[in-house]
PyMOL Python script that loads the backbone (N, CA, C, O; Angstrom):
from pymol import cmd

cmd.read_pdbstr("""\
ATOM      1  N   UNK A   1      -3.373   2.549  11.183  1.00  0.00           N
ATOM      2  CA  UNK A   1      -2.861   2.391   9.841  1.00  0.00           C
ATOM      3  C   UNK A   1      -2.434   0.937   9.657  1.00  0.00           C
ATOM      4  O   UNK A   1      -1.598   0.389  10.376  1.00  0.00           O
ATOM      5  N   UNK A   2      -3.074   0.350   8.635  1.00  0.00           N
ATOM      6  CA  UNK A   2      -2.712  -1.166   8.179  1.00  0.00           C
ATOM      7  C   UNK A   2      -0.925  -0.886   7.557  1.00  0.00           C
ATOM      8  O   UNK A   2      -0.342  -0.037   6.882  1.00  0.00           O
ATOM      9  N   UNK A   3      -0.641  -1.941   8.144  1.00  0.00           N
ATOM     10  CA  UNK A   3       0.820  -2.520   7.840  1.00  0.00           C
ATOM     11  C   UNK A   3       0.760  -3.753   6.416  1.00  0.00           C
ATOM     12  O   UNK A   3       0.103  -4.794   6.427  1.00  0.00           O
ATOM     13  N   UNK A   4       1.354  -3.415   5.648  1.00  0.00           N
ATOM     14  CA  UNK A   4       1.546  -4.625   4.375  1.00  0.00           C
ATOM     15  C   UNK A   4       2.990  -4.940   3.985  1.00  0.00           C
ATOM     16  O   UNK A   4       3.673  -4.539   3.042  1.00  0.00           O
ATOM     17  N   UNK A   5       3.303  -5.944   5.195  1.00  0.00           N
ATOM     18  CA  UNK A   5       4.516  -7.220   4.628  1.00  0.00           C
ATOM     19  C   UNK A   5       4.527  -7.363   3.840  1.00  0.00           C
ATOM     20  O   UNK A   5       3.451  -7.533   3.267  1.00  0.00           O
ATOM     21  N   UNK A   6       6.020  -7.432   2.959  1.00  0.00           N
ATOM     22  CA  UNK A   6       5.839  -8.246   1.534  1.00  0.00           C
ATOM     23  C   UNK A   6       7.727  -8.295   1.564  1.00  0.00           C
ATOM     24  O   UNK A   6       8.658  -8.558   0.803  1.00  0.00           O
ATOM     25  N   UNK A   7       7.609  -8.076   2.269  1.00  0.00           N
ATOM     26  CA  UNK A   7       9.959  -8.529   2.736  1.00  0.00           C
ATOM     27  C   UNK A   7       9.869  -9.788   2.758  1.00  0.00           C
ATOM     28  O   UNK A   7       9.048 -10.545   3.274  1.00  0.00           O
ATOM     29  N   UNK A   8      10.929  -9.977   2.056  1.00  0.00           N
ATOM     30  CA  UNK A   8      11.606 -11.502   2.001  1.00  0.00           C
ATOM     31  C   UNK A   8      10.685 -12.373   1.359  1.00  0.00           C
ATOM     32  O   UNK A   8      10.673 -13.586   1.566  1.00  0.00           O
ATOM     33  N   UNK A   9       9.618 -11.555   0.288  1.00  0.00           N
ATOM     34  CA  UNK A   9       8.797 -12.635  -0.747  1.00  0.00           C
ATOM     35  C   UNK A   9       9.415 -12.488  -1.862  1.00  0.00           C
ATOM     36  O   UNK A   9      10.151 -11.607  -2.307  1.00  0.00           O
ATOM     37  N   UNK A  10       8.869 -13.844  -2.414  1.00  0.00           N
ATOM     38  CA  UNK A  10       9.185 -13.285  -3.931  1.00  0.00           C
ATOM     39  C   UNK A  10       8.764 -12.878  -4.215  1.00  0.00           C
ATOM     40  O   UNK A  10       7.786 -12.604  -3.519  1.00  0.00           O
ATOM     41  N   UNK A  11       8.854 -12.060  -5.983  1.00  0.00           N
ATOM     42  CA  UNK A  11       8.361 -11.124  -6.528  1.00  0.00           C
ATOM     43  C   UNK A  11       7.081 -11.510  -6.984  1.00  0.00           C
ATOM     44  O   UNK A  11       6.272 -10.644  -7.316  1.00  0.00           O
ATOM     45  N   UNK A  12       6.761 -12.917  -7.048  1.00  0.00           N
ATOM     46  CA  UNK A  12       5.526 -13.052  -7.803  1.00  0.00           C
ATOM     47  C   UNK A  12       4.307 -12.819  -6.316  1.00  0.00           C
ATOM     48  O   UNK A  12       3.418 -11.970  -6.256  1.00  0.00           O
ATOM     49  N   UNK A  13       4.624 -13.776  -5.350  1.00  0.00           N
ATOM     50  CA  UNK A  13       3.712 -13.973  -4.169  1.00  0.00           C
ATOM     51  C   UNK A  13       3.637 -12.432  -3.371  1.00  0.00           C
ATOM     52  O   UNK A  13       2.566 -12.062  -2.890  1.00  0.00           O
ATOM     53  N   UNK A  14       4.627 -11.748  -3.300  1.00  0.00           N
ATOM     54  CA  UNK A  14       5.086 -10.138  -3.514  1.00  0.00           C
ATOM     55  C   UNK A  14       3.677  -9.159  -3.660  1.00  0.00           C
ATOM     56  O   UNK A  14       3.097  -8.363  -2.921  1.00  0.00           O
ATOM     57  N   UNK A  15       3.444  -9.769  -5.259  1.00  0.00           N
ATOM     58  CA  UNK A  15       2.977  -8.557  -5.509  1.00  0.00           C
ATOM     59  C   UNK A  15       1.672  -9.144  -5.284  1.00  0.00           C
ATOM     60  O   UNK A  15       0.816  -8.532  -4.644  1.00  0.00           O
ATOM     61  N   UNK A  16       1.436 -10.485  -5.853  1.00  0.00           N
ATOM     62  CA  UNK A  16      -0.462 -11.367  -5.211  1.00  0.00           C
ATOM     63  C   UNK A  16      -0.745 -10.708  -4.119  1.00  0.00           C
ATOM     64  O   UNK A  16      -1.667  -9.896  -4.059  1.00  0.00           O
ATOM     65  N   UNK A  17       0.082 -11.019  -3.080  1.00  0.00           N
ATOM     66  CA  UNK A  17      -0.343 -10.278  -1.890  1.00  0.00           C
ATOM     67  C   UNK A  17      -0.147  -8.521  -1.577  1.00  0.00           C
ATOM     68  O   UNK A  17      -0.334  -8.217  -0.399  1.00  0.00           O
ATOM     69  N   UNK A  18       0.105  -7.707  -2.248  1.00  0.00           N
ATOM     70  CA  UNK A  18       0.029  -6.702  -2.181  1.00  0.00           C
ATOM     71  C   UNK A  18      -1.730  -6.360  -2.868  1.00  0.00           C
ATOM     72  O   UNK A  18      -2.672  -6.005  -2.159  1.00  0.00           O
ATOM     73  N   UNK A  19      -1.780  -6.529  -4.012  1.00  0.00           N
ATOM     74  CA  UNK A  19      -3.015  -6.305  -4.754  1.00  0.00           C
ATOM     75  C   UNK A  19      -4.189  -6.902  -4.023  1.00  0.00           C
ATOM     76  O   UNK A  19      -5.174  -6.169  -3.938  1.00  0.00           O
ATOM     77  N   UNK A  20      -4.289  -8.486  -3.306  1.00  0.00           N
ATOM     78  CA  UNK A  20      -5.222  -8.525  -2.186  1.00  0.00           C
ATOM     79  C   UNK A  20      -5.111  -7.798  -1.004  1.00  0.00           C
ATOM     80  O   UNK A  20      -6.102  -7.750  -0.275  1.00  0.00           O
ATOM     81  N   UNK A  21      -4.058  -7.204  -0.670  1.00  0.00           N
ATOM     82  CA  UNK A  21      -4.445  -6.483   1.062  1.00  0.00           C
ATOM     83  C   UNK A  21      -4.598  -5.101   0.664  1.00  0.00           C
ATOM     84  O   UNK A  21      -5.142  -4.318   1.443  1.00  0.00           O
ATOM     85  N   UNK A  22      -4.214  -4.753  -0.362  1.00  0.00           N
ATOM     86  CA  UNK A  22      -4.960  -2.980  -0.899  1.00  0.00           C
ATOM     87  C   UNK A  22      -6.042  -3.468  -1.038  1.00  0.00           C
ATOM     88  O   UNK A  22      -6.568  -3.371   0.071  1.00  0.00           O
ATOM     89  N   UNK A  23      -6.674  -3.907  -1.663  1.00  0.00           N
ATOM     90  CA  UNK A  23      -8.202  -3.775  -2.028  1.00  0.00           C
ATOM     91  C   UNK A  23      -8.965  -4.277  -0.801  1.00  0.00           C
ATOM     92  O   UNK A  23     -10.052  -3.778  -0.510  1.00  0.00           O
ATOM     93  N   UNK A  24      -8.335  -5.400   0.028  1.00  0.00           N
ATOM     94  CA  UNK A  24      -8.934  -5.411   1.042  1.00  0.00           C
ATOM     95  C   UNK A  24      -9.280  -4.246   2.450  1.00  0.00           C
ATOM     96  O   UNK A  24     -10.181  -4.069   3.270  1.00  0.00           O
ATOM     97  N   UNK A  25      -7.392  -3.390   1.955  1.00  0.00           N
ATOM     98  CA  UNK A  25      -7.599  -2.127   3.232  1.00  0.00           C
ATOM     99  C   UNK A  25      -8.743  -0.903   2.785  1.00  0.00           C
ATOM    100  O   UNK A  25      -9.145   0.011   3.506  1.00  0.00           O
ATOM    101  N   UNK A  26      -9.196  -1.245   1.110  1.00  0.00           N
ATOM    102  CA  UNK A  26      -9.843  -0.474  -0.018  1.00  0.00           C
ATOM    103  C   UNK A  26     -11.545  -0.578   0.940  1.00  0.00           C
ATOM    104  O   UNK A  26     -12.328   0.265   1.378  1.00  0.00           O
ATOM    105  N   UNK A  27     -11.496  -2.143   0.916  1.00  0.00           N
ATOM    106  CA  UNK A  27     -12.722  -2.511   1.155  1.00  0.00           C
ATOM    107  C   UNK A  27     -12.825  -2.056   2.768  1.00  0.00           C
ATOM    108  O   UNK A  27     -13.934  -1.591   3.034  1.00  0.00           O
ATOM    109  N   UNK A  28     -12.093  -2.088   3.650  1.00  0.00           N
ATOM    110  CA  UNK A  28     -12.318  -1.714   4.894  1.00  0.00           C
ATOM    111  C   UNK A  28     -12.468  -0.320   5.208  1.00  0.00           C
ATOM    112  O   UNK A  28     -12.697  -0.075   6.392  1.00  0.00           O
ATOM    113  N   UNK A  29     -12.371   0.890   4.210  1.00  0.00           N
ATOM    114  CA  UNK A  29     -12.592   1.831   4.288  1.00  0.00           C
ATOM    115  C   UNK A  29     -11.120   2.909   5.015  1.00  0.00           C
ATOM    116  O   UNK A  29     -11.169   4.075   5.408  1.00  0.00           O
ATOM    117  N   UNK A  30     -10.067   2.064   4.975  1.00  0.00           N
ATOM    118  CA  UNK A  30      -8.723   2.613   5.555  1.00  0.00           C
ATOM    119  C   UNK A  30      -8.616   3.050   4.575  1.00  0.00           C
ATOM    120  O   UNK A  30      -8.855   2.696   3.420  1.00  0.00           O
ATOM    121  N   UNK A  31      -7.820   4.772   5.551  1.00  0.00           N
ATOM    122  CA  UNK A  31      -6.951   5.852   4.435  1.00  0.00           C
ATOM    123  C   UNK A  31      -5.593   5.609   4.454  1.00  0.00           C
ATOM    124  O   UNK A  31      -5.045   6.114   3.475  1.00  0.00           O
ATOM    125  N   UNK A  32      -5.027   5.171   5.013  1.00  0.00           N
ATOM    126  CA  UNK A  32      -3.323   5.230   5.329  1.00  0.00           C
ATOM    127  C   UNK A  32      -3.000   3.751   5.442  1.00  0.00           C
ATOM    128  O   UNK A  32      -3.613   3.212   6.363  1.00  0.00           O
ATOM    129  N   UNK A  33      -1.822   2.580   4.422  1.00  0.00           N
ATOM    130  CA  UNK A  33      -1.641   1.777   4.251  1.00  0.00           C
ATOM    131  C   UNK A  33       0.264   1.876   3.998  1.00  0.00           C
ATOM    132  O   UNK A  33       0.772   2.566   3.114  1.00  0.00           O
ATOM    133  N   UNK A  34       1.048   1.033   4.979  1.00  0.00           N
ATOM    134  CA  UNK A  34       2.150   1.175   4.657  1.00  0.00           C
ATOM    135  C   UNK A  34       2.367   0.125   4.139  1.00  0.00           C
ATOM    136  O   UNK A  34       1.642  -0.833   4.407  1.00  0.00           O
ATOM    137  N   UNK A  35       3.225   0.029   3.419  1.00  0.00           N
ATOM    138  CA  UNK A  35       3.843  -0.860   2.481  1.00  0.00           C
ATOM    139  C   UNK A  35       5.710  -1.300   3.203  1.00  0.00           C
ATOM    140  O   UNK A  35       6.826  -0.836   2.970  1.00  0.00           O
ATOM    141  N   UNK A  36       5.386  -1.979   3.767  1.00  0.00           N
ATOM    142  CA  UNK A  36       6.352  -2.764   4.499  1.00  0.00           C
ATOM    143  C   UNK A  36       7.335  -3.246   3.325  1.00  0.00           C
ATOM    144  O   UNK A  36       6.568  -4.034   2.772  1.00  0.00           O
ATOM    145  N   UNK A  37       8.397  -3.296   2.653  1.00  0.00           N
ATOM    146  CA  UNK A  37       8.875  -4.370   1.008  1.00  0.00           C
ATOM    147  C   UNK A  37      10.578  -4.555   1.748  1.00  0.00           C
ATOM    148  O   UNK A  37      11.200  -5.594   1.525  1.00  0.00           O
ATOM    149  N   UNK A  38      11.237  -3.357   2.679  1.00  0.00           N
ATOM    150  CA  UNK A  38      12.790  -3.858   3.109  1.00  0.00           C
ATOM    151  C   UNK A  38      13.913  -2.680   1.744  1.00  0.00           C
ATOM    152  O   UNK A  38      13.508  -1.795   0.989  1.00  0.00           O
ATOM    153  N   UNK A  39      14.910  -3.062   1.892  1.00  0.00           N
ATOM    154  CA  UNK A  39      16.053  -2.131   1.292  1.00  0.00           C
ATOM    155  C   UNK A  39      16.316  -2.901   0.293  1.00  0.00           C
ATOM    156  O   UNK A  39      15.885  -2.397  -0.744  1.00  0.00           O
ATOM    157  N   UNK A  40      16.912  -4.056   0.102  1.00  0.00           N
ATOM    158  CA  UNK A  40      17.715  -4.735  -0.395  1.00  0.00           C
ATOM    159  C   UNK A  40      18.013  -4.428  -1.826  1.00  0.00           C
ATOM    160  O   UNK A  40      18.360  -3.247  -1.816  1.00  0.00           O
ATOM    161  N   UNK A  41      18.057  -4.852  -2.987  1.00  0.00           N
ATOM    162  CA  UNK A  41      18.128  -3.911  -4.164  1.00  0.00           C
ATOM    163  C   UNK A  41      17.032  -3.306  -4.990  1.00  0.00           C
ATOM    164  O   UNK A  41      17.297  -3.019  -6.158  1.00  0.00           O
ATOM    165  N   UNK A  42      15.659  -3.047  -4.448  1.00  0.00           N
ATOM    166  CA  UNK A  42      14.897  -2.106  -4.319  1.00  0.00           C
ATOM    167  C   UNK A  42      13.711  -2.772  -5.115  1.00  0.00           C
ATOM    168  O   UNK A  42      12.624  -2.207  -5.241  1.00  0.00           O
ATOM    169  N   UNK A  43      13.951  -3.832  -5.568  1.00  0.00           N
ATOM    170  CA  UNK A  43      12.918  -5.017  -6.666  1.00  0.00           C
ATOM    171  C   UNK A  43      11.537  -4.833  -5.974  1.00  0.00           C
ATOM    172  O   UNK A  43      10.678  -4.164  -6.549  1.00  0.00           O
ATOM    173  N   UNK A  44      11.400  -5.145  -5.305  1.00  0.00           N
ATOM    174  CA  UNK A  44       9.996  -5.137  -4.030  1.00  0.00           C
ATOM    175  C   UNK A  44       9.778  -3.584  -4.334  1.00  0.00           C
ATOM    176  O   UNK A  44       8.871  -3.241  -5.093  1.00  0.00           O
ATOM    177  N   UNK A  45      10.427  -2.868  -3.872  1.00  0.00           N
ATOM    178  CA  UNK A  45       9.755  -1.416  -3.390  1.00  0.00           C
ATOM    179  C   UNK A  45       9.642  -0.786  -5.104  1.00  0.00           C
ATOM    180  O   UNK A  45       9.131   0.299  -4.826  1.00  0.00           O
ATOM    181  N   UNK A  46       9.759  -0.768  -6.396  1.00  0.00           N
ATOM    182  CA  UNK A  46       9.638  -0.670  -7.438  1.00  0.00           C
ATOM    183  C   UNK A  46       8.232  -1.375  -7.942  1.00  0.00           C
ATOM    184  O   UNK A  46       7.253  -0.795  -8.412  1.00  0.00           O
ATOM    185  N   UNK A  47       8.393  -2.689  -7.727  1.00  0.00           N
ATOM    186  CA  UNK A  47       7.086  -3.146  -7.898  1.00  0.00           C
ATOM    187  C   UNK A  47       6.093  -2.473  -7.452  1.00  0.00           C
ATOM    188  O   UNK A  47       5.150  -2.067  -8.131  1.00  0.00           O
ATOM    189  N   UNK A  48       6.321  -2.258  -5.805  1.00  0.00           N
ATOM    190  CA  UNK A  48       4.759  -1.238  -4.936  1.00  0.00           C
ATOM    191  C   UNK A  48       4.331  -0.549  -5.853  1.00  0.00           C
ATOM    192  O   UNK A  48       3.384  -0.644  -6.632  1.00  0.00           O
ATOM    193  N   UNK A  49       5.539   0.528  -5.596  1.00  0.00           N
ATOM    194  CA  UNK A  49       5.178   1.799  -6.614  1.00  0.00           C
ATOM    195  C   UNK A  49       4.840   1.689  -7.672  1.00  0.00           C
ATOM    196  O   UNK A  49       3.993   2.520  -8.000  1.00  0.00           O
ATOM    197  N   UNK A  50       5.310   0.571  -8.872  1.00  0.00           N
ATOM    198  CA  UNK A  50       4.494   0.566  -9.709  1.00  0.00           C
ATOM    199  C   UNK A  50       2.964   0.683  -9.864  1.00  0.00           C
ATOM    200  O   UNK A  50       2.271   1.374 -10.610  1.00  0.00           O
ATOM    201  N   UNK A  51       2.686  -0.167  -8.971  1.00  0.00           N
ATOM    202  CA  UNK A  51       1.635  -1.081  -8.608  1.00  0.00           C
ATOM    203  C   UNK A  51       0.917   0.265  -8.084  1.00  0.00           C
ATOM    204  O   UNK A  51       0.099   0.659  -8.915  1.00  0.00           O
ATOM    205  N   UNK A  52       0.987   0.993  -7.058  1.00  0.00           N
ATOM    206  CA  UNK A  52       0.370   2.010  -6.736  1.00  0.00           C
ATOM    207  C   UNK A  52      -0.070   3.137  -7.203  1.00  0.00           C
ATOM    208  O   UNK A  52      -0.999   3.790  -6.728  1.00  0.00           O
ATOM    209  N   UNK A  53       0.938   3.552  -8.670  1.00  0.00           N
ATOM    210  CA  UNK A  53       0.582   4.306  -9.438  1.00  0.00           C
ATOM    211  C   UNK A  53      -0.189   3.892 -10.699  1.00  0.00           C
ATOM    212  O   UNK A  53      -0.644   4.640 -11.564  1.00  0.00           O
ATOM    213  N   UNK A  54      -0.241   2.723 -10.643  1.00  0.00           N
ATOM    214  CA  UNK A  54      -1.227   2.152 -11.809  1.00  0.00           C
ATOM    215  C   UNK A  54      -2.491   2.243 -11.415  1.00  0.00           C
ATOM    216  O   UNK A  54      -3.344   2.685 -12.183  1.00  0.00           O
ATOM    217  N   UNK A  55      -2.766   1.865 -10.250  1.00  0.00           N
ATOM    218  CA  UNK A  55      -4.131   2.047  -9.683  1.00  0.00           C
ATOM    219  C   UNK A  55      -5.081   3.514  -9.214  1.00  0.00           C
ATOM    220  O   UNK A  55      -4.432   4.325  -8.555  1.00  0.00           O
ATOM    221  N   UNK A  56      -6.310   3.826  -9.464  1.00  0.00           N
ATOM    222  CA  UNK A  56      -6.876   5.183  -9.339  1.00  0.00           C
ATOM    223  C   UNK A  56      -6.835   5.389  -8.300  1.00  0.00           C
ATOM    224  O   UNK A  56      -6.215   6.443  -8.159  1.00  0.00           O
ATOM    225  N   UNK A  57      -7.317   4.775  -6.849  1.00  0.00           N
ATOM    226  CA  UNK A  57      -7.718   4.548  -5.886  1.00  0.00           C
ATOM    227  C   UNK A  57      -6.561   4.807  -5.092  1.00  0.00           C
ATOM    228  O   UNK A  57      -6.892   4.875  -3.908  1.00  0.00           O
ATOM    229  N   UNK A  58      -5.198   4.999  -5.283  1.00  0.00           N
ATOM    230  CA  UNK A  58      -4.052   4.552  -4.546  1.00  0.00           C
ATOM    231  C   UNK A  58      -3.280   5.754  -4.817  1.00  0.00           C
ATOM    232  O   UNK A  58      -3.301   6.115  -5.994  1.00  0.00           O
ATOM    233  N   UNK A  59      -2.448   6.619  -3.818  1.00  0.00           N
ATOM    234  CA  UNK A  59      -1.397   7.672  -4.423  1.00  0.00           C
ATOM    235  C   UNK A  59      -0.255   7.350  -2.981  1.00  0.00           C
ATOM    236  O   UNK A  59      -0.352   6.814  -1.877  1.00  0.00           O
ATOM    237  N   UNK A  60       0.903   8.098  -3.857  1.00  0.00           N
ATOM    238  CA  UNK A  60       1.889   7.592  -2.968  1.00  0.00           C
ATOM    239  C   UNK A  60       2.169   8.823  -2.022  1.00  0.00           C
ATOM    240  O   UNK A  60       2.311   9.949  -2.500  1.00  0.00           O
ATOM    241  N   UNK A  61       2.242   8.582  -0.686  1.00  0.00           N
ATOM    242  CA  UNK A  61       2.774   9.999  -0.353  1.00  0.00           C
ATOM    243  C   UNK A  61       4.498  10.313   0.402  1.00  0.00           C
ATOM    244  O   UNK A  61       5.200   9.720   1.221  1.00  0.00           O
ATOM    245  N   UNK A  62       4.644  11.775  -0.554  1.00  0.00           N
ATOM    246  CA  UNK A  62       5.852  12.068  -0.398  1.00  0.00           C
ATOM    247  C   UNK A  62       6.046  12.514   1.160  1.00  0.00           C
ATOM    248  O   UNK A  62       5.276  13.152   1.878  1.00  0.00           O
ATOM    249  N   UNK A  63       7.420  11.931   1.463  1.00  0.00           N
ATOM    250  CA  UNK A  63       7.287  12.525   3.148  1.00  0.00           C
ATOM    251  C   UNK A  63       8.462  13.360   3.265  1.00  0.00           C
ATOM    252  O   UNK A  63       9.373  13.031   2.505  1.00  0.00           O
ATOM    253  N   UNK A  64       8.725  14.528   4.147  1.00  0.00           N
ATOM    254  CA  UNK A  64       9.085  15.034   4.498  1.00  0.00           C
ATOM    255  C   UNK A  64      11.048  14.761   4.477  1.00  0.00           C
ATOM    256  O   UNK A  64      11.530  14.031   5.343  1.00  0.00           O
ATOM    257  N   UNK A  65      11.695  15.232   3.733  1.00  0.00           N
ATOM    258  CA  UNK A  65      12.915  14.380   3.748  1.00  0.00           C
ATOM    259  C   UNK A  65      13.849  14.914   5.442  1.00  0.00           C
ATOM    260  O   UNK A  65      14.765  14.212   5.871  1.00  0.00           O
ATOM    261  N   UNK A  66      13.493  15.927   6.019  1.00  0.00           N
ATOM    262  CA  UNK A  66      14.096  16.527   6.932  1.00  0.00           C
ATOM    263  C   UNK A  66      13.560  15.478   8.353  1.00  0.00           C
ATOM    264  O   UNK A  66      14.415  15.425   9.237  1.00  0.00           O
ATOM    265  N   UNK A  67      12.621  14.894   8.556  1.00  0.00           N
ATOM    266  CA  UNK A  67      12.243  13.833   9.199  1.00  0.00           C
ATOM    267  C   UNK A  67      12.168  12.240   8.552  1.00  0.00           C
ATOM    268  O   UNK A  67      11.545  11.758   7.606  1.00  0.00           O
ATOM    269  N   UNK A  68      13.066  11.717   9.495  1.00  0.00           N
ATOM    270  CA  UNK A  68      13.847  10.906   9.424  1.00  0.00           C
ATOM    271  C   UNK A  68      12.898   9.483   9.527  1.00  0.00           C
ATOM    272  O   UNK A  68      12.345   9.144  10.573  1.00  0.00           O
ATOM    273  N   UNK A  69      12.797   8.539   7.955  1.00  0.00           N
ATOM    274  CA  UNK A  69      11.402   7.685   8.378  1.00  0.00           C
ATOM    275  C   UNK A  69      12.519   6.375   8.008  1.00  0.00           C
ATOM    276  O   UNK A  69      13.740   6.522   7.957  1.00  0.00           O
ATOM    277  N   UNK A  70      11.763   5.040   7.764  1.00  0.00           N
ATOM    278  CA  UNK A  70      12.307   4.071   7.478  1.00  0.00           C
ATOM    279  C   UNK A  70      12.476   3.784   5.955  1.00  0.00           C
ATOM    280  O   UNK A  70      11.450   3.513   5.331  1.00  0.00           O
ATOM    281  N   UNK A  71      13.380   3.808   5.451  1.00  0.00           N
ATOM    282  CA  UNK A  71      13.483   3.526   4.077  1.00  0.00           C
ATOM    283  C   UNK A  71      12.904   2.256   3.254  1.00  0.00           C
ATOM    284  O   UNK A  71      12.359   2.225   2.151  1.00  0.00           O
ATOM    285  N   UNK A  72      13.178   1.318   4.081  1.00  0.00           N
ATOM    286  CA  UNK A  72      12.356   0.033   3.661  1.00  0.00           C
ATOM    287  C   UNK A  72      10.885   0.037   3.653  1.00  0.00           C
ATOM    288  O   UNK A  72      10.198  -0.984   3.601  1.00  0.00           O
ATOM    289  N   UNK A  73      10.424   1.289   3.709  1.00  0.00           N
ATOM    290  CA  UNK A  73       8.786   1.177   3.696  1.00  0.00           C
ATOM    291  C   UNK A  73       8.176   2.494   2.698  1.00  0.00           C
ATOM    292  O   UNK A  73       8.575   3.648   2.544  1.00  0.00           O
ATOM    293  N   UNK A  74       7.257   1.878   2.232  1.00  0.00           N
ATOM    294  CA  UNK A  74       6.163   3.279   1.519  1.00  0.00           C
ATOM    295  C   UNK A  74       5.080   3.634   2.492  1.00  0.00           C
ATOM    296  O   UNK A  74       4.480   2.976   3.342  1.00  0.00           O
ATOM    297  N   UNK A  75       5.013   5.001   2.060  1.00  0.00           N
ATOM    298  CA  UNK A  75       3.459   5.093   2.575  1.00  0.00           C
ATOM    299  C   UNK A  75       2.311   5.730   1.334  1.00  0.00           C
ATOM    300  O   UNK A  75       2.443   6.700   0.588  1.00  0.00           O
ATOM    301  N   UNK A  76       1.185   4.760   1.475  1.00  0.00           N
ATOM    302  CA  UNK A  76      -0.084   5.165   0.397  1.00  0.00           C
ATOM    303  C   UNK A  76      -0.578   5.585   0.535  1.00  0.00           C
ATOM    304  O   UNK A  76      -0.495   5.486   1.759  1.00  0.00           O
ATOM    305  N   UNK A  77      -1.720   6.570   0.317  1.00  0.00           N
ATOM    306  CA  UNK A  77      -3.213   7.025   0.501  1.00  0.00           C
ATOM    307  C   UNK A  77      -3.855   6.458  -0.196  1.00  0.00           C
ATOM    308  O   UNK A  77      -3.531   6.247  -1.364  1.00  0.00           O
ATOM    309  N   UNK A  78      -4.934   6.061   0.330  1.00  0.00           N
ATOM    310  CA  UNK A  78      -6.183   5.318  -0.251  1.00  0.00           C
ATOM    311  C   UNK A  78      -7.707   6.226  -0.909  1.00  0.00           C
ATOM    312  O   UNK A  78      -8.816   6.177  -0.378  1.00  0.00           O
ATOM    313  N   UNK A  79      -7.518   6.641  -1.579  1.00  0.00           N
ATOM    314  CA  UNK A  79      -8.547   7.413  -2.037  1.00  0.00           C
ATOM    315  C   UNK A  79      -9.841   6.550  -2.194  1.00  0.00           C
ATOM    316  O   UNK A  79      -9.969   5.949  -3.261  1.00  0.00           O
ATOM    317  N   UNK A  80     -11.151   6.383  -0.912  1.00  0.00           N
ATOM    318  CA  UNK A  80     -12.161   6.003  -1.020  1.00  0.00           C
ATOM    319  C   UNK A  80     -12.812   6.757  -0.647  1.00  0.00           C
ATOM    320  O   UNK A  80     -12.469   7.929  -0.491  1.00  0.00           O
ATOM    321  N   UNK A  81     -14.059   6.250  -0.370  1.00  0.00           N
ATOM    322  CA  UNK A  81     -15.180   6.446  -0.171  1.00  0.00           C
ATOM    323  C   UNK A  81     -15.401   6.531   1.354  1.00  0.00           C
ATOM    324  O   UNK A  81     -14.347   6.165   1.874  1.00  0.00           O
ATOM    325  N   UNK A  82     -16.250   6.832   2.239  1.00  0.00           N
ATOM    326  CA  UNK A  82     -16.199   6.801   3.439  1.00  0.00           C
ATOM    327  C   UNK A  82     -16.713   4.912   3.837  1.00  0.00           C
ATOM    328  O   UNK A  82     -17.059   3.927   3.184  1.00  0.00           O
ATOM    329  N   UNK A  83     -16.496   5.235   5.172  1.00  0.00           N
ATOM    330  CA  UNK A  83     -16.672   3.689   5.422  1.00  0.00           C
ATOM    331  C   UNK A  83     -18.537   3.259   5.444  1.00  0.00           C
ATOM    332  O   UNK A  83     -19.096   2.163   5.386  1.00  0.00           O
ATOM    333  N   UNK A  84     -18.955   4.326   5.527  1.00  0.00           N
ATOM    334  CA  UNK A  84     -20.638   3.867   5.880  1.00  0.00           C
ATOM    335  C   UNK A  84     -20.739   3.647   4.264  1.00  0.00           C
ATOM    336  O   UNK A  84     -21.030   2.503   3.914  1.00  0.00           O
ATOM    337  N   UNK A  85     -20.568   4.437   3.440  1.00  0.00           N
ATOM    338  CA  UNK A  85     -20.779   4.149   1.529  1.00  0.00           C
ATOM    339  C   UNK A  85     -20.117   2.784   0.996  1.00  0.00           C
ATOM    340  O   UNK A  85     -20.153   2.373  -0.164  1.00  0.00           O
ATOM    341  N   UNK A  86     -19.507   2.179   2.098  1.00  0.00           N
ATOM    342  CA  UNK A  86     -18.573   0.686   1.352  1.00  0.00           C
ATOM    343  C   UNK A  86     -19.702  -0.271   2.537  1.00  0.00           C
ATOM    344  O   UNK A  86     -19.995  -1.466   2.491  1.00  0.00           O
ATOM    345  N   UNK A  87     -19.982   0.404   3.170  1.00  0.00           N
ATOM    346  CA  UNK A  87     -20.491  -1.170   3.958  1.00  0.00           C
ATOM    347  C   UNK A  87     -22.247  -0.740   3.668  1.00  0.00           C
ATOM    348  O   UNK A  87     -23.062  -1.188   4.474  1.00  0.00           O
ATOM    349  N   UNK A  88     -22.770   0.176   2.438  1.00  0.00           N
ATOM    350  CA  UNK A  88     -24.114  -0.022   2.438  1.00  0.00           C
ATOM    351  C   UNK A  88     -23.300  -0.748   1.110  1.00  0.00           C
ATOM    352  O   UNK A  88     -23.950  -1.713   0.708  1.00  0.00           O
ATOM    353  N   UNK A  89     -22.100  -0.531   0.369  1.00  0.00           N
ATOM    354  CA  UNK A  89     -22.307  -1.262  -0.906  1.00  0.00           C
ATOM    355  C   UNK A  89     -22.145  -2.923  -0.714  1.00  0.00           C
ATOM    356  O   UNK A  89     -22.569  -3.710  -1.560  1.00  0.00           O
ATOM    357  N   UNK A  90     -21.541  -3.297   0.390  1.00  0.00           N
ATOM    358  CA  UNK A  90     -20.958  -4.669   1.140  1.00  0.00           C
ATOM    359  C   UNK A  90     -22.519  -5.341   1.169  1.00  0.00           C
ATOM    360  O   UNK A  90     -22.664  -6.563   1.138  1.00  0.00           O
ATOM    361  N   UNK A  91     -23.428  -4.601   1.218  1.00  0.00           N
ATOM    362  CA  UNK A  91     -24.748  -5.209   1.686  1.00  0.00           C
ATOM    363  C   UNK A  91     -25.615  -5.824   0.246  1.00  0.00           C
ATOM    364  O   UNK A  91     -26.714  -6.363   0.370  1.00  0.00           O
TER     365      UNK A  91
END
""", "prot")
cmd.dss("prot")
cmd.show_as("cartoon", "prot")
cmd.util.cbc("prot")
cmd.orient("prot")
């Protein structure tokens, strides 16, 4: 599962780099993408989610509240295509 830093950016470079490493984990044919953004007053992790629910390709998944995960992070599903259907379209 790809990891996506975006703690301790700003909001603009934040979100640039969120929208290139989804489409890039898009293009690599990965299902599971965490969204790394931190606690702090939640600016970052609002943006994701925005950002994740705007997009078709992208859903957020709810986890389990009785197991105990890191709050400073999301986790996405990547709704693609399999990886052999992205790398005949890569061609």
């Amino acid at each position: 599962m790809r990891t996506i830093t975006i703690r301790k950016l700003r909001f603009e470079e934040a979100r640039i780099k969120l929208e290139r490493e989804l489409n890039d984990a898009f293009m690599d044919g990965e299902t599971y993408v965490e969204i790394l953004h931190g606690i702090g007053e939640g600016i970052l992790r609002r943006m994701a989610i925005d950002y994740v629910e705007s997009c078709d390709f992208l859903k957020l998944i709810d986890r389990d509240p009785m197991i105990r995960t890191n709050p400073g992070c999301t986790l996405v599903e990547i709704l693609a295509p399999s990886k052999e259907y992205i790398n005949r379209l890569k061609k």
